[in-house]
C-alpha positions as CSV (number, residue, x, y, z in Angstrom):
1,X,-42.1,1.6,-5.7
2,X,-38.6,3.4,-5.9
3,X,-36.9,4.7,-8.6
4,X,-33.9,3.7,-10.4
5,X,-31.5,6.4,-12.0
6,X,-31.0,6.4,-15.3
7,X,-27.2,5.4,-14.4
8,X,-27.3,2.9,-12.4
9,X,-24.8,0.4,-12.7
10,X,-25.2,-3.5,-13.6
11,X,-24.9,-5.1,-10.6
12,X,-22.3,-8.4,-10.3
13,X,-22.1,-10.2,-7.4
14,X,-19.3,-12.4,-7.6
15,X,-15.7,-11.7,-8.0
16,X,-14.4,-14.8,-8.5
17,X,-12.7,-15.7,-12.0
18,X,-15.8,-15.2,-14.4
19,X,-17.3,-12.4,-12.5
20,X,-14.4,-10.1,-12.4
21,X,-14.2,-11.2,-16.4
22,X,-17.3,-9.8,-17.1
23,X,-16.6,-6.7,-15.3
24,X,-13.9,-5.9,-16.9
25,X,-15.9,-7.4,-20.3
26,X,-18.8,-4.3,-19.6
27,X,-15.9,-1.9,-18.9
28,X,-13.9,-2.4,-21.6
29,X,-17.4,-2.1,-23.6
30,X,-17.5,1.0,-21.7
31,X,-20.7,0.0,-19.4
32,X,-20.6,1.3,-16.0
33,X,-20.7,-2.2,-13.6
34,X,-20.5,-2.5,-9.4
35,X,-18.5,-5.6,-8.4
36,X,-19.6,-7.0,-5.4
37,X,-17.0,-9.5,-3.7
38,X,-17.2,-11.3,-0.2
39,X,-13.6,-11.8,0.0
40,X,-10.9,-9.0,0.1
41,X,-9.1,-8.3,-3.2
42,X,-6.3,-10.3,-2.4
43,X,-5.5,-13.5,-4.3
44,X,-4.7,-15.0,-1.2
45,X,-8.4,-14.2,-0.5
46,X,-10.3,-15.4,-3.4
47,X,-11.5,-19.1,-3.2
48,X,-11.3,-19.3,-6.3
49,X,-7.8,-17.6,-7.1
50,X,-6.3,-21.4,-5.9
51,X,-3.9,-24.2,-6.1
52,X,-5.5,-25.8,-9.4
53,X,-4.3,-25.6,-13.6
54,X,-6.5,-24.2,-15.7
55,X,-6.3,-25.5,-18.9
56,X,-7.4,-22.8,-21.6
57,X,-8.9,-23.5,-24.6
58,X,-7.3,-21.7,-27.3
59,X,-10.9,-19.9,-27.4
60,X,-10.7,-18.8,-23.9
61,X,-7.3,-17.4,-24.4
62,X,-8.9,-15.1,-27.5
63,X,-11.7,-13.9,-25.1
64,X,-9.1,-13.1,-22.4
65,X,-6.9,-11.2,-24.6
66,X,-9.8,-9.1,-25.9
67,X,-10.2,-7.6,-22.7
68,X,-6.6,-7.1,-21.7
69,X,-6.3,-10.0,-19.8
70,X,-3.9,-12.1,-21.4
71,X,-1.2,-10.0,-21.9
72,X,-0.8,-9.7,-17.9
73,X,-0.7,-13.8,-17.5
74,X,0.8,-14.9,-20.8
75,X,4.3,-14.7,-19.4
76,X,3.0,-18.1,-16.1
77,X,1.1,-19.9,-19.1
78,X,2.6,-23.1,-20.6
79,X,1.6,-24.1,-24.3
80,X,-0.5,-27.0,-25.0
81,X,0.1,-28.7,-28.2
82,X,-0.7,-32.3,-27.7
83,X,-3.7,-33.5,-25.6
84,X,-3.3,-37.8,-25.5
85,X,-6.5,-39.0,-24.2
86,X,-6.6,-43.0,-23.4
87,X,-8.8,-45.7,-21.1
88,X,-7.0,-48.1,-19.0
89,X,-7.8,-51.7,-19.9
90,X,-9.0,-50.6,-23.7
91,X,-7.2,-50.4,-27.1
92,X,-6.7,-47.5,-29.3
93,X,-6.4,-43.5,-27.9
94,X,-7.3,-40.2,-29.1
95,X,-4.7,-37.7,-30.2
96,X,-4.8,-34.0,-30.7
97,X,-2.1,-31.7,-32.4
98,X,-1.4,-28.1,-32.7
99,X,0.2,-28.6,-36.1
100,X,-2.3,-30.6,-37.7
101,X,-4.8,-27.9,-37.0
102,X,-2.8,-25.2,-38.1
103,X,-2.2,-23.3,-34.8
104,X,0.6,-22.8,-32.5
105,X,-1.2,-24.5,-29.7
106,X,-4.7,-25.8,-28.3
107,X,-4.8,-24.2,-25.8
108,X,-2.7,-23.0,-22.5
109,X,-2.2,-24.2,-19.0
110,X,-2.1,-21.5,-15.9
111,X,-2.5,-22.0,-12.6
112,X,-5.4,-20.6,-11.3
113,X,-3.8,-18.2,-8.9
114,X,-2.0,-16.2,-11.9
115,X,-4.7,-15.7,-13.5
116,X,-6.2,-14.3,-10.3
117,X,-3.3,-11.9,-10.2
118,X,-3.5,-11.1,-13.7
119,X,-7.7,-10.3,-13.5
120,X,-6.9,-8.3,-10.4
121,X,-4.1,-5.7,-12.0
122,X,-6.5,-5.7,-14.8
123,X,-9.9,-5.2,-12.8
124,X,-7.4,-2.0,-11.1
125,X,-6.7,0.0,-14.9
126,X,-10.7,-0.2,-15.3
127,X,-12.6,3.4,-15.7
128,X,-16.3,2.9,-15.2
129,X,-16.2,0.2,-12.8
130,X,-16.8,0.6,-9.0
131,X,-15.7,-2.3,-6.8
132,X,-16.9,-3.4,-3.2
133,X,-14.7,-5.7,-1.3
134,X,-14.7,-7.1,1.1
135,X,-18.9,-7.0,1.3
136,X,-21.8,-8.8,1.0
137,X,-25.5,-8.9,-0.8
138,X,-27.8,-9.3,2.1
139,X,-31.2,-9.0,0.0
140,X,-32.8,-8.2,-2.9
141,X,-36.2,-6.3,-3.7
142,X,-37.8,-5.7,-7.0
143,X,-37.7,-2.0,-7.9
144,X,-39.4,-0.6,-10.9
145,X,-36.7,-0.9,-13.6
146,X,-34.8,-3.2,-11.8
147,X,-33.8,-4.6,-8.1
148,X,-33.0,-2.4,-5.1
149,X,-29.5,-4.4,-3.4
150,X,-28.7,-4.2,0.5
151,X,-25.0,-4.6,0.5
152,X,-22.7,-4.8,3.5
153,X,-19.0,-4.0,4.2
154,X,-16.8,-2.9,6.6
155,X,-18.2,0.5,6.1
156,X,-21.4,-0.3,7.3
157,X,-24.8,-0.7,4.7
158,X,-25.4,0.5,1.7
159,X,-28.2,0.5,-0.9
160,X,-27.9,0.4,-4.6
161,X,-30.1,-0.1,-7.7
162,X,-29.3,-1.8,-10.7
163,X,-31.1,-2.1,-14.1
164,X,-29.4,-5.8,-14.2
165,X,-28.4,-8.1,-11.4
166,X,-25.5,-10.8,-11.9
167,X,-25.2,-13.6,-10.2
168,X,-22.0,-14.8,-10.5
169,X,-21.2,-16.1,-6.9
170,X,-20.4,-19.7,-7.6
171,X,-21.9,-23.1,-7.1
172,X,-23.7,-22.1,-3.6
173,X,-24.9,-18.8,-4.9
174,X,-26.9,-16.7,-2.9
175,X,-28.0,-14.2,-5.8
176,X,-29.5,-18.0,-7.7
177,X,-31.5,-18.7,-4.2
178,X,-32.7,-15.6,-3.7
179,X,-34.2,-15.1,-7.5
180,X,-36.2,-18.6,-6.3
181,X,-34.4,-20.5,-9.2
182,X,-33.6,-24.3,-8.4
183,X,-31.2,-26.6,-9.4
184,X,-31.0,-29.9,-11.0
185,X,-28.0,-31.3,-8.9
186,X,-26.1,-35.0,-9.0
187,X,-23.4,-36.2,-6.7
188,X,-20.8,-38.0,-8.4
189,X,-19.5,-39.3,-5.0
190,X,-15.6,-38.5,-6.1
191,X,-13.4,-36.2,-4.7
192,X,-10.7,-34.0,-6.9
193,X,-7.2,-34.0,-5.8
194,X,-5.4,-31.2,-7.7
195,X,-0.8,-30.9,-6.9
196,X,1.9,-30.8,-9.1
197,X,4.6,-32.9,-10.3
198,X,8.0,-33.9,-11.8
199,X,8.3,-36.4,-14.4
200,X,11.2,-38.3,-15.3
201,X,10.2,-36.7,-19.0
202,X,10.2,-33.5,-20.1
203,X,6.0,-33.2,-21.2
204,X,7.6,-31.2,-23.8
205,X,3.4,-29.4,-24.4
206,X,1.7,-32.7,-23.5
207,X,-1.3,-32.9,-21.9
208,X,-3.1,-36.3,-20.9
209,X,-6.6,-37.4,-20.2
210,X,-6.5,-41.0,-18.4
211,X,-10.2,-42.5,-18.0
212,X,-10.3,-45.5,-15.4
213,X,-12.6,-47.8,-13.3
214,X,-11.7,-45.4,-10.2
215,X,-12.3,-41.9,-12.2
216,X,-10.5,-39.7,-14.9
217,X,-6.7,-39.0,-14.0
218,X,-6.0,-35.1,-15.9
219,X,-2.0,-34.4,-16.6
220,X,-1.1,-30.9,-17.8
221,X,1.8,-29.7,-19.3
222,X,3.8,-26.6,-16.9
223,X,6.5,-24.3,-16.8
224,X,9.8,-25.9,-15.4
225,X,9.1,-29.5,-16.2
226,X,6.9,-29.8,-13.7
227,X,3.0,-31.1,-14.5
228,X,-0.6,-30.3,-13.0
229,X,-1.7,-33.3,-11.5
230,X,-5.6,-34.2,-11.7
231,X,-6.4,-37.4,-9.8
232,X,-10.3,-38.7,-9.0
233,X,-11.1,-40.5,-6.4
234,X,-14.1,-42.4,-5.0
235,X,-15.4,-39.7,-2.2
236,X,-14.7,-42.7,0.8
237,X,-11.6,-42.5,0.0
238,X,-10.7,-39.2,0.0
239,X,-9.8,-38.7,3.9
240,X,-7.0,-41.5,3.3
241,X,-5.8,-40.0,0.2
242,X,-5.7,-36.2,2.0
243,X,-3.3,-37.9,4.7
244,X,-0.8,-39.8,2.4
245,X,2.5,-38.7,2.5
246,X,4.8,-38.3,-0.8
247,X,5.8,-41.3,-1.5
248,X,2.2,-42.7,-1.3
249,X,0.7,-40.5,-3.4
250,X,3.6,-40.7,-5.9
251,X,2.8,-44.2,-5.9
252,X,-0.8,-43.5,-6.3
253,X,-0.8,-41.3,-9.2
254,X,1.8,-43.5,-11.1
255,X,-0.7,-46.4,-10.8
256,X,-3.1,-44.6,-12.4
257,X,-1.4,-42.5,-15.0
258,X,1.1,-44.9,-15.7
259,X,4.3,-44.5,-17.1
260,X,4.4,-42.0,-20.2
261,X,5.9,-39.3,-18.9
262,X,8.1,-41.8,-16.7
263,X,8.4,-41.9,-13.2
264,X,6.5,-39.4,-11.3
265,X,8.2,-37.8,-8.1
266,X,7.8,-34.5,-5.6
267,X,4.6,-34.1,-5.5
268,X,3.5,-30.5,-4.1
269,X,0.7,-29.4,-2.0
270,X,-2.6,-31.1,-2.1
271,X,-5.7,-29.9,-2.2
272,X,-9.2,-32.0,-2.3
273,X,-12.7,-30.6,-3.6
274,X,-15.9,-32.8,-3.8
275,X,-17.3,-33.4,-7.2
276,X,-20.9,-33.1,-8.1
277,X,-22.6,-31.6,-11.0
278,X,-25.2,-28.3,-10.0
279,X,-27.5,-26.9,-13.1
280,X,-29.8,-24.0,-12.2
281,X,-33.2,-25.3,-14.3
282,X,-33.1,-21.3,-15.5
283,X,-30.8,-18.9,-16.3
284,X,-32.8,-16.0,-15.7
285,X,-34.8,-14.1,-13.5
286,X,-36.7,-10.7,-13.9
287,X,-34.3,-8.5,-14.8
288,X,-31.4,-11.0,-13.4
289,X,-29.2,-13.8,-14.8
290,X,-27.0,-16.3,-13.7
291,X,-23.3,-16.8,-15.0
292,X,-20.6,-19.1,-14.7
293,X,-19.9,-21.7,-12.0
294,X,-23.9,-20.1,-10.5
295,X,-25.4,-21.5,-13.7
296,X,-24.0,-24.3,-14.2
297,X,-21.2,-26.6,-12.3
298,X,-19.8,-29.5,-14.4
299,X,-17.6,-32.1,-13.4
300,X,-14.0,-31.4,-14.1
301,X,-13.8,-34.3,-16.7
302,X,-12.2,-32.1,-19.8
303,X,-11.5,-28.9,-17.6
304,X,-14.3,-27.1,-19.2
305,X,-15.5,-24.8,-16.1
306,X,-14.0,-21.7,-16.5
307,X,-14.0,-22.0,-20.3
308,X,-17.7,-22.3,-20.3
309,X,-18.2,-19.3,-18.0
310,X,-16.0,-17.4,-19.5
311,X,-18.3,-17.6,-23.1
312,X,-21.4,-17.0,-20.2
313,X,-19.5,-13.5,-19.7
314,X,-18.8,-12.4,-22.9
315,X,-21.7,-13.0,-24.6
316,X,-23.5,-11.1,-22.0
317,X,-21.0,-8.3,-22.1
318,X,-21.8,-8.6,-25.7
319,X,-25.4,-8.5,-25.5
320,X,-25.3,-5.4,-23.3
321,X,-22.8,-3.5,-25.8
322,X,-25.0,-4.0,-28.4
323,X,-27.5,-1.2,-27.1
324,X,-31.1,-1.2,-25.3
325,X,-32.0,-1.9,-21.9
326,X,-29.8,-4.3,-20.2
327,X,-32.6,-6.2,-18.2
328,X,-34.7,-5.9,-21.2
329,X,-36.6,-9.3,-21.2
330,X,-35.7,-9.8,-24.6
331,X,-31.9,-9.6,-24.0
332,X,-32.0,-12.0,-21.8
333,X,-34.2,-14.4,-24.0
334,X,-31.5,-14.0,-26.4
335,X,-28.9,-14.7,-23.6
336,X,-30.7,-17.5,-22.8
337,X,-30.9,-18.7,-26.6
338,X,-27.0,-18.2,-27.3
339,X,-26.1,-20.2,-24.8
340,X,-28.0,-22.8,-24.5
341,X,-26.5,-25.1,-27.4
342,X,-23.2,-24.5,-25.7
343,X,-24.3,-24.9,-22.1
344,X,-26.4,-28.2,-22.5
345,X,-23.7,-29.7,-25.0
346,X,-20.8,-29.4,-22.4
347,X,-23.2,-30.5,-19.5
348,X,-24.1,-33.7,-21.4
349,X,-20.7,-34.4,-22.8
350,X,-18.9,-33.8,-19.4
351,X,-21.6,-35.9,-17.7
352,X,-21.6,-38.8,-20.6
353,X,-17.9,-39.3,-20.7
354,X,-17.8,-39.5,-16.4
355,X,-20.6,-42.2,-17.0
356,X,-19.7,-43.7,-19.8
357,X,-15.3,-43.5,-19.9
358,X,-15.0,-44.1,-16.0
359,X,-18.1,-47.1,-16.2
360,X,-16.4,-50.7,-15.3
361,X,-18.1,-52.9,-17.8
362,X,-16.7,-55.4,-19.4
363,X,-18.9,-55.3,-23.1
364,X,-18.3,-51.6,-23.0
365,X,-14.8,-51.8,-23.7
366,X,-14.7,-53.2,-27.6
367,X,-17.2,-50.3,-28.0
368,X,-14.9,-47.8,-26.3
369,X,-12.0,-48.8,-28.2
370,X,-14.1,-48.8,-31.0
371,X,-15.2,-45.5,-30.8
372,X,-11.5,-43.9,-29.8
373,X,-10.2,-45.4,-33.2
374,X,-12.7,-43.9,-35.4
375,X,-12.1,-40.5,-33.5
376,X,-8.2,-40.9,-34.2
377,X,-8.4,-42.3,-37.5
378,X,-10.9,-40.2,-39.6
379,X,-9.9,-36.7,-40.1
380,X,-13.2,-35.1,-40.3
381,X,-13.7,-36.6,-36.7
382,X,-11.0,-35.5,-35.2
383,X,-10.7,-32.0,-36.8
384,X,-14.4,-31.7,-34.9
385,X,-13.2,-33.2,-31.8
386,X,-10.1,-30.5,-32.0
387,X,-12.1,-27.5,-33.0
388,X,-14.4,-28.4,-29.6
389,X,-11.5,-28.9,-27.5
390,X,-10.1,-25.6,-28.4
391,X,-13.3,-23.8,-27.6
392,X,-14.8,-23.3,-30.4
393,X,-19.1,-23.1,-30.5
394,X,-21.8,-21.8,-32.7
395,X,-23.4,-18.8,-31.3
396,X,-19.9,-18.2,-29.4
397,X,-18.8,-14.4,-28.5
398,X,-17.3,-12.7,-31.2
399,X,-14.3,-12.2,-28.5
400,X,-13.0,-15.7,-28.8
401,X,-13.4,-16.4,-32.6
402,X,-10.7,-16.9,-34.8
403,X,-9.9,-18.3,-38.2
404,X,-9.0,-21.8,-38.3
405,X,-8.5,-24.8,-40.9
């Protein structure tokens, strides 16, 4: 069986948002890494460099500054300080605030692209890592010490070894399929319409949460007045939506936001993406493990994707900084251990509140209600609820603690 050289990179496949995170995570750390990317280093030509808002949490901003990230997107990123969450046809709402917390903000919206750009100009400053792109992993064979990668690119085939394989290459991974690890998978049967806005009203750091018989409606808070629009829809309607023109859609998303930021007008480009929720039943392989969007893909309800990956990264980047062998099988138990409270929680609460919020029965409503007023009425609860929206975990990287009330 071939041998592995002693410095042999980790190998991440995946250079999407959370994969070039983590490589730039190991580097900072000082770990030599290989970033493997299908699509040219171009924003342009990462899928998932695109038209959607990120919301932050304030915890994901604290990770992203740790490794010289945020500094280079700061400057696109709009300040969230009140998130308004409410269910059409029920009583009562949930309300968040900055100040009452003690912070300057929850948490930060940036469109997606931005922080593309900013990864990118931050993935060029890094020393130990070596970067293939545009190219491709075409197999995989177990090496002693470690897997033996094919990789193809416009320079024709290469071979590397690595002590560590990523797989970071999104909900379809490749990396996930070819380490013979399933999925547990459920079709919500919506589709995701993501534009921007102007409202009649400034949004002045408001963000909104909207749950409804048809699906959660998502408002976030952007530079210029403007707003990032998040509108579910039932997946058979989806093709009628796509085609709407801009007064239609206006019309659509007023319905059902409503009216609290006014009247809603110029809507921008839109973009659909089916919605269905993709868990691999393990994180790990033999000397592998599965990050971000590959692990686990939840439904956009509370914009906790990238959030989530991102504390995938960095604890792993953490992990490997600590010392010892970084496909040890006992690193990745303990990877497997630290996230697993935060990975399971946000799969069930993402998946409850689609079920639950969005679910069109009548005796659930009083319960609803119920429930929304205790949330916004008892301190305790709500300080919980905010510490969780802001990103905020046991077990969570040191990179994205901080201090708060």
């Amino acid at each position: 069986m071939r041998r592995m050289s002693p410095a042999s990179p980790i190998l991440i496949v995946g250079g999407g948002l959370v994969g070039a995170s983590l490589a730039i995570a190991l580097d900072t750390a000082g770990i030599p890494a290989l970033l493997v990317e299908a699509a040219a280093p171009r924003v342009a030509d990462q899928p998932s460099y695109d038209e959607r808002n990120l919301a932050l949490a304030r915890a994901t901003v604290n990770g992203l500054a740790s490794i010289g990230v945020w500094d280079l997107a700061r400057a696109r990123a709009t300040a969230i300080t009140h998130i308004h969450t409410s269910r059409a046809g029920d009583f009562g709402s949930v309300r968040m605030d900055a100040a009452s917390e003690g912070v300057d903000a929850l948490g930060w919206t940036l469109p997606a692209r931005e922080l593309g750009e900013a990864l990118l100009r931050r993935l060029d400053s890094c020393k130990r890592l070596r970067r293939m792109a545009p190219a491709r992993v075409e197999r995989i064979d177990a090496v002693e010490g470690g897997w033996l990668a094919t990789i193809t690119g416009p320079e024709g085939t290469t071979q590397v070894t690595t002590p560590l394989l990523v797989g970071a290459d999104g909900t379809t991974s490749g990396i996930r399929m070819q380490l013979g690890l399933g999925t547990r998978e459920h079709d919500y049967e919506q589709a995701l319409f993501v534009s921007t806005m102007t409202p009649e009203h400034d949004p002045r750091g408001r963000a909104f949460e909207r749950f409804t018989n048809d699906g959660p409606v998502a408002v976030l808070p952007l530079a210029e007045r403007r707003i990032g629009l998040v509108l579910t829809v039932a997946a058979d309607q989806a093709d009628a939506v796509a085609v709407m023109d801009d007064v239609a859609f206006a019309a659509l998303a007023q319905a059902r936001f409503g009216y609290r930021l006014g009247r809603l007008s110029r809507p921008g480009k839109r973009v659909p993406y089916p919605i269905r929720r993709v868990a691999a039943e393990a994180l790990t392989g033999p000397r592998a493990v599965l990050v971000g969007n590959a692990a686990q893909t939840v439904h956009p309800i509370g914009a906790q994707g990238f959030n989530l990956g991102l504390r995938d990264a960095l604890t792993l980047a953490e992990l490997v900084a600590a010392g010892g062998e970084p496909g040890d099988p006992a690193l990745l138990a303990e990877y497997v251990r630290r996230r697993a409270p935060d990975r399971e929680g946000t799969m069930a609460m993402s998946h409850g509140l689609v079920r639950l919020a969005c679910l069109d029965q009548p005796f659930l409503g009083p319960l609803r209600s119920l429930a929304m007023l205790a949330l916004d009425r008892i301190p305790p609860l709500r300080h919980a609820l905010s510490r969780r929206g802001m990103g905020f975990r046991a077990n969570a990287p040191f990179a994205v603690r901080e201090k708060t009330p």
